[in-house]
N, C-alpha and C positions, 0 to 999 in steps of 0.2 A: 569380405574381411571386415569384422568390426574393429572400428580403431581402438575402443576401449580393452580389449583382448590382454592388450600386453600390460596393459594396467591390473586386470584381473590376476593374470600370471606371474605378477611381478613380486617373489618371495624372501629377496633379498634379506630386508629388514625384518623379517618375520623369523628370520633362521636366526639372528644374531640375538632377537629379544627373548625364542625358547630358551638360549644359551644363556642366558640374565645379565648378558653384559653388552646392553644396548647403550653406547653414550652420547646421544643425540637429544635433541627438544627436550632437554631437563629442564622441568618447571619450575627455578628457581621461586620463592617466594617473598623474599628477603633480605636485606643484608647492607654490605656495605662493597667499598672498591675490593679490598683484599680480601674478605670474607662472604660468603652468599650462606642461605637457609636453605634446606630443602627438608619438608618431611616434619622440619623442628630441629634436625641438627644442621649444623656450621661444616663449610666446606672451604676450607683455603681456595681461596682463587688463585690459581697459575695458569687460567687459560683465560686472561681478558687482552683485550686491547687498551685498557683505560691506565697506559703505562705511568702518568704523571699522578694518578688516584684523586680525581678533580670529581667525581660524581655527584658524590655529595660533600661538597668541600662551598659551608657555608656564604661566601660570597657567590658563587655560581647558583645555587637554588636562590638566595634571594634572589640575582638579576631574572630568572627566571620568572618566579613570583611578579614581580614587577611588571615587566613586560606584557606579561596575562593582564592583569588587571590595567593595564594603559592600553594597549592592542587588541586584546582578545585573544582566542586561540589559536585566531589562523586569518587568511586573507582570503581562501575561498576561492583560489584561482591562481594564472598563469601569472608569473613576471613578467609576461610581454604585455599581458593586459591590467588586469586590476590589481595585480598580486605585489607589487612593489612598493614599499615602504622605507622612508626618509632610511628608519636604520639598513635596513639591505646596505643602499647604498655608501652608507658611514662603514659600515664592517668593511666590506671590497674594498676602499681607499686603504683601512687600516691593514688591512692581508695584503694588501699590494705592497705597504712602507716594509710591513713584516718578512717580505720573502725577498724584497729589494727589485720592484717591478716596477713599470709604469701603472698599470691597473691592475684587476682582480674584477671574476666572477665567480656569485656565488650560487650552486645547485644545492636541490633538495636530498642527494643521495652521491654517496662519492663515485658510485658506480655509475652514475649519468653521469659524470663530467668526462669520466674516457669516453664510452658510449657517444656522447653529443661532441667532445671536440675533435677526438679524432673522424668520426664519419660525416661531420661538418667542414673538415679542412685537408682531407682526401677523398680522391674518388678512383674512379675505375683503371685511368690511366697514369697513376701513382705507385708509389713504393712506399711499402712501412716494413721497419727489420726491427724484427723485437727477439729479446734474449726468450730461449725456451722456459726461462722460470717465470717469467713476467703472467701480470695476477692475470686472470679470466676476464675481468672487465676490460681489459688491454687486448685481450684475444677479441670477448665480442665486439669490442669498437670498430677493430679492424675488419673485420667479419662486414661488420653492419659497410661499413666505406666503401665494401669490393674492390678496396684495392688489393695490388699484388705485394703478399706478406711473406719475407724474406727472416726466417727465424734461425742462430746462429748457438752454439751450446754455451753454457752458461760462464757468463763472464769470459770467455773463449775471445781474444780478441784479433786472434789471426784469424779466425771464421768472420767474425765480424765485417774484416776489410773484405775482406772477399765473398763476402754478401754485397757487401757496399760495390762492388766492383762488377756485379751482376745487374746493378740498375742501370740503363742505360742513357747517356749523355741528354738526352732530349726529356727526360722525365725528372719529375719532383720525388723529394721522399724525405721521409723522417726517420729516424731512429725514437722508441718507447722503448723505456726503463723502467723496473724498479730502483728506487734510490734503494731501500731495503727490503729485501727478497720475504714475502712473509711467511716461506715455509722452510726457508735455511737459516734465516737472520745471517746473511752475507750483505755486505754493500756492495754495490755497480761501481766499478773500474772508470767510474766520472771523468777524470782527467783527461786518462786514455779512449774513451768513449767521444768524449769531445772534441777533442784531436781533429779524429778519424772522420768527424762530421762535417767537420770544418775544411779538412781536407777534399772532402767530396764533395762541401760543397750545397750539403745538407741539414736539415732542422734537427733541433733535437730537443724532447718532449721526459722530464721526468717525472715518475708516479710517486711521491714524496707521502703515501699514505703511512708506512708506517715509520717515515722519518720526523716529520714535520714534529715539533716539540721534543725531539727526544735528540737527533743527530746535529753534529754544529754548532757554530756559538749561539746561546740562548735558544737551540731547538729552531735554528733557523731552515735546518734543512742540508741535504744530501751536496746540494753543489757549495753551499754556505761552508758546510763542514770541507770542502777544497779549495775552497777559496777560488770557485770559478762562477759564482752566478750567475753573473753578464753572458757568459758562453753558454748559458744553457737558454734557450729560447720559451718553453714555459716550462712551466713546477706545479703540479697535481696536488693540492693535500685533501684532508677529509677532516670532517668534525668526530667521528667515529670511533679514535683513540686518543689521542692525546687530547681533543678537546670534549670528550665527555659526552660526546651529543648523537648527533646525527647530521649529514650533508656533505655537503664538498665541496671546492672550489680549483678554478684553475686561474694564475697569475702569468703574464705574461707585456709585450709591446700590446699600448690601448689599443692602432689599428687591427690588430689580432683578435683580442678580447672583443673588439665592439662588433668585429665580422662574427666572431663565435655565438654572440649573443643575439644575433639577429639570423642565424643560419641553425643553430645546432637544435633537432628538433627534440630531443629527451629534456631539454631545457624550456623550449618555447611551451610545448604542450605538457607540462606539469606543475601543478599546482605548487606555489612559493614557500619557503622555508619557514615554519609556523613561529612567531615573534619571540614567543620563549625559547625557542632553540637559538632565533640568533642574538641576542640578549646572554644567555648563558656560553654561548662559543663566545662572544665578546670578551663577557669577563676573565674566560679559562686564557684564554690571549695574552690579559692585561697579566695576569697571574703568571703565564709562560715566561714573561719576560721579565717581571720581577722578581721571582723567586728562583732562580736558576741554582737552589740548592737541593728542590726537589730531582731535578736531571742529574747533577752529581751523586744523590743518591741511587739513583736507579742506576747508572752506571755502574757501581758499586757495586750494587746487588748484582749484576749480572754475571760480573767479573769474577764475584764469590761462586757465585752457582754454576757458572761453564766448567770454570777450574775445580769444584769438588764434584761434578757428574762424571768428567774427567779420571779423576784420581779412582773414583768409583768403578771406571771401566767400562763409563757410556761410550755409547758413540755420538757425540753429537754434531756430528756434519762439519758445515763450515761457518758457524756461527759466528757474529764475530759481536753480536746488538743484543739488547735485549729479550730478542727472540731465539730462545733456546729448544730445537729439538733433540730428541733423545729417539734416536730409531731404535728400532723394536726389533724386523725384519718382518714377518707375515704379520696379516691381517688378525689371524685368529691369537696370536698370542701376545698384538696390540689392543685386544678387547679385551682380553684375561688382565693382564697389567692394570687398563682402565678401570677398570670394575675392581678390583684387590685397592688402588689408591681411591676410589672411590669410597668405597667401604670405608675406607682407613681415615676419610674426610678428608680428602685431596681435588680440585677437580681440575683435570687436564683435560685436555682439545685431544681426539683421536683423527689423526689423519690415515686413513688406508687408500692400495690402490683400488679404483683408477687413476685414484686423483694424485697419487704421487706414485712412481714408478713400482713395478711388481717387485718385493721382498725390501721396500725400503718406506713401509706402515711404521709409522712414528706416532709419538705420544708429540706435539706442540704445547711447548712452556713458556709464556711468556708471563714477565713482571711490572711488580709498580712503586712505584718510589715508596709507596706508604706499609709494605712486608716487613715484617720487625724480623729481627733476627732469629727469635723462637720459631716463627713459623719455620722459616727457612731450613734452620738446623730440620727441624721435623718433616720436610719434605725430604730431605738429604735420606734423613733416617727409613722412612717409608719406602722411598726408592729402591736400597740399598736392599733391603730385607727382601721386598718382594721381585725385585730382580735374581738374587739370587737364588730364591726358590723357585723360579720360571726359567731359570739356566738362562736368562738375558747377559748375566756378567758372571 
């Protein structure tokens, strides 16, 4: 059998591009936060992560600029070895004060911070119970730890206990969260969550990727917005959305962080977070917390768009954040939708199954503080039209 076979055979993507409504690897070439180029024309952005609209939000590219020209590009190597630089560790203190922690680590990728802290602080004869929506980097973490992964239905928190009650007295475990679900935009049952961990006796670890700036006072995050922080043991965010960049980091007690940092291999064996990215996450930070009128906006806008996709006769799940889906039902007539707003200069996130359950293929909408209210109307309006010519509403 040659391995390469299934690759050969593999027509997936090929049936969906004859159909011309392929919505993947768009070669944007252009643009801005709320807008992108493609081609020469202009595509509303409703499918980014850059919720706060920081990209190019000129104090962030200058500290970047900067950075280059004092550092260089990059460090050329591990943070265990050569890769670490004075700022690295000024940002971690500053992400530690920000999420209310003893300390802060910082990785090159947010999807190595699950990866490296969970398969660095569980092993074989452990527990990890994660909710069925929680992201894929929280799957393969677990995955990578071989621990035994106890997965409970979403937000379900009578399952929950009784997962919890399935680990047995002599073993460790943790409970992994999303704070914000990023394919429902629902928040995690925090309070009640922590409760139940506490009761058993157990850790408990949340994925704040797509809270952090956006959820809580000043974007502090998922436990901040309950006013539980101290009960949650660490807090996951990423530079990916709210801070405009790329990386991640995980906040927690220093004995924890300093074990993580010296155990977790996706961390040791990768090259360090290139200076202008941590320079520019710096700035977006300092920005997060003084401008906390960009996060009322966005709030706003959401609250407008849930409630007229609503009125419109979407479905859109259980949203309750800026992350707005609008389910479709099948695959193929989540690709017809995409490609009609596409057209129309819209550009939305197609999710189909596998990757979310069969007949519940969604269009993923999310927003950014800096959407003006024409765009908006005119996403309303696009929606509206080619929904009901698809007999979607």
């Amino acid at each position: 059998m040659d391995l390469f076979k299934k690759c050969v055979e593999y027509d997936e993507p090929e049936k969906v591009k004859e159909q011309g409504c392929y919505p993947y690897f768009i070669p944007f070439s252009g643009g801005d936060d709320n807008v992108m180029e493609y081609n020469g024309d202009e595509k509303i952005m409703i499918g980014s992560n850059s919720y706060l609209g920081l990209t190019h939000h000129p104090r962030v590219v200058k500290a970047a600029k900067k950075a280059t020209e004092e550092y260089g590009t990059g460090r050329t190597g591990s943070r265990f070895l050569n890769g670490t630089l004075d700022i690295h560790e000024e940002f971690e203190q500053e992400l530690a004060d920000f999420i209310g922690k003893e300390d802060a680590l910082v990785f090159s990728a947010g999807y190595l911070v699950n990866l490296g802290v969970i398969s660095s602080l569980l092993g074989r004869k452990d527990y990890l119970i994660l909710d069925r929506l929680d992201h894929a980097s929280i799957v393969d973490g677990s995955l990578l730890s071989r621990a035994n992964i106890l997965r409970y239905q979403h937000n379900d928190m009578q399952e929950l206990e009784e997962k919890l009650q399935q680990v047995p007295e002599d073993a460790a475990a943790m409970i992994v969260v999303d704070g914000v679900f990023s394919m429902e935009g629902s928040i995690a049952k925090l309070p009640e969550i922590s409760k139940l961990a506490k009761k058993y006796g157990h850790r408990l670890m949340v994925d704040d990727a797509h809270a952090i700036g956006v959820v809580g006072p000043q974007g502090r995050g998922t436990a901040a917005h309950f006013g539980i922080t101290e009960e949650v043991d660490l807090v996951m965010g990423t530079f990916s959305k709210s801070f405009a960049a790329i990386g991640g980091f995980i906040a927690g007690d220093k004995d924890v962080v300093d074990y993580i940092k010296h155990q977790a291999r996706p961390f040791i064996f990768t090259a360090s977070l290139p200076p202008s990215v941590v320079a520019s996450t710096r700035e977006a930070l300092k920005i997060i917390i003084e401008d906390d009128d960009r996060r009322k906006r966005l709030w706003e806008i959401s609250k407008y768009m849930r409630e007229n996709f609503q009125k419109l006769g979407f479905n859109t799940s259980v949203s309750e954040t800026p992350v707005i889906p609008v389910i479709v039902g099948s695959n193929e007539k989540t690709f017809l939708l995409w490609k009609r707003l596409f057209d129309d200069g819209i550009y939305t996130n197609a999710v189909v199954s596998p990757a979310v359950p069969s007949n519940s293929a969604r269009l993923r909408t999310s927003y950014i503080a800096t959407h003006t209210d024409e765009q908006l109307d005119y996403v309303l309006e696009k929606f509206e039209k080619n929904g009901k010519e698809l007999g979607i509403i």
